[in-house]
C-alpha positions in Angstrom: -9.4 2.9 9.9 -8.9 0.2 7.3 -5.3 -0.5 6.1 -3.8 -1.5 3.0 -3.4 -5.1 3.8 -7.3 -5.8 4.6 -8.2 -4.6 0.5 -9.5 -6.9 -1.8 -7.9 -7.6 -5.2 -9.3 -5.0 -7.5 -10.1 -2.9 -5.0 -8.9 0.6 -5.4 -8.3 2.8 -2.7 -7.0 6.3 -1.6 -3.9 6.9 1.0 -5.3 8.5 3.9 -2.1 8.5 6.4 1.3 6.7 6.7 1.6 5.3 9.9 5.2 4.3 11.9 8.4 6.6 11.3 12.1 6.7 9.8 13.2 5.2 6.8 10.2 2.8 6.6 7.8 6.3 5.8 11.0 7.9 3.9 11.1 4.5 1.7 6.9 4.9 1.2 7.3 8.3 0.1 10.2 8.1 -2.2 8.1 4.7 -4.0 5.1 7.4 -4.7 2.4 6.2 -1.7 1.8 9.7 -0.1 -1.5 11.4 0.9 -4.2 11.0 -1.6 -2.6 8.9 -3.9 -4.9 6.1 -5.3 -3.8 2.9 -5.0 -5.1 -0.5 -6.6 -5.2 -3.7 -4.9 -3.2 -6.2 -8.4 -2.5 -9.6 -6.5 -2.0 -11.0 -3.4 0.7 -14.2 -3.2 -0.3 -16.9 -2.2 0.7 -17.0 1.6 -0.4 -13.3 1.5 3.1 -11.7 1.2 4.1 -10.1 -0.9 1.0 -8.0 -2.2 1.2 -6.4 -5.9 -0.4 -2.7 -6.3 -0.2 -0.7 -9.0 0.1 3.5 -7.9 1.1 6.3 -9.8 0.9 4.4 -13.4 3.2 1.5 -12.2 3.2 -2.0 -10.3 5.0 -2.4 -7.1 5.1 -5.3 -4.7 5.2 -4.4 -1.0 5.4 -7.0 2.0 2.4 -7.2 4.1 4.1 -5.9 7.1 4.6 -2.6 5.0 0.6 -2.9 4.2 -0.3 -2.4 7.7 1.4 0.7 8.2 -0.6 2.4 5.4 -4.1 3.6 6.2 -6.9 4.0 3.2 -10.1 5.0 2.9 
């Protein structure tokens, strides 16, 4: 399955599953990316970190390492 981080800019894309456990999926969830929520690829830095999405009506900038752990389809 393809995860957040491969996405192009502009690319908009749905949550299919948050891998990985604790307060990494607690922090996910309580910044609005849950199951189904459509996401949209804004910018990407330029050494790839940290990668700007807008969900849920606002822009937020999660590292790349986060990126990974969420799945999309």
């Amino acid at each position: 399955m393809k995860t957040l981080r491969e996405c192009a800019v502009g690319e908009t894309v749905v949550v299919a599953k948050i891998t990985g456990a604790g307060a990494l999926r607690r922090r996910m969830m309580d910044m609005g990316i849950t199951k189904g929520t459509e996401v949209t690829i804004r910018k990407v830095a330029p050494l790839g970190d940290p990668i700007e999405v807008t969900v849920r009506g606002y822009e937020l900038s999660i590292r790349r390492s986060e990126a990974e752990r969420i799945e999309v389809r």
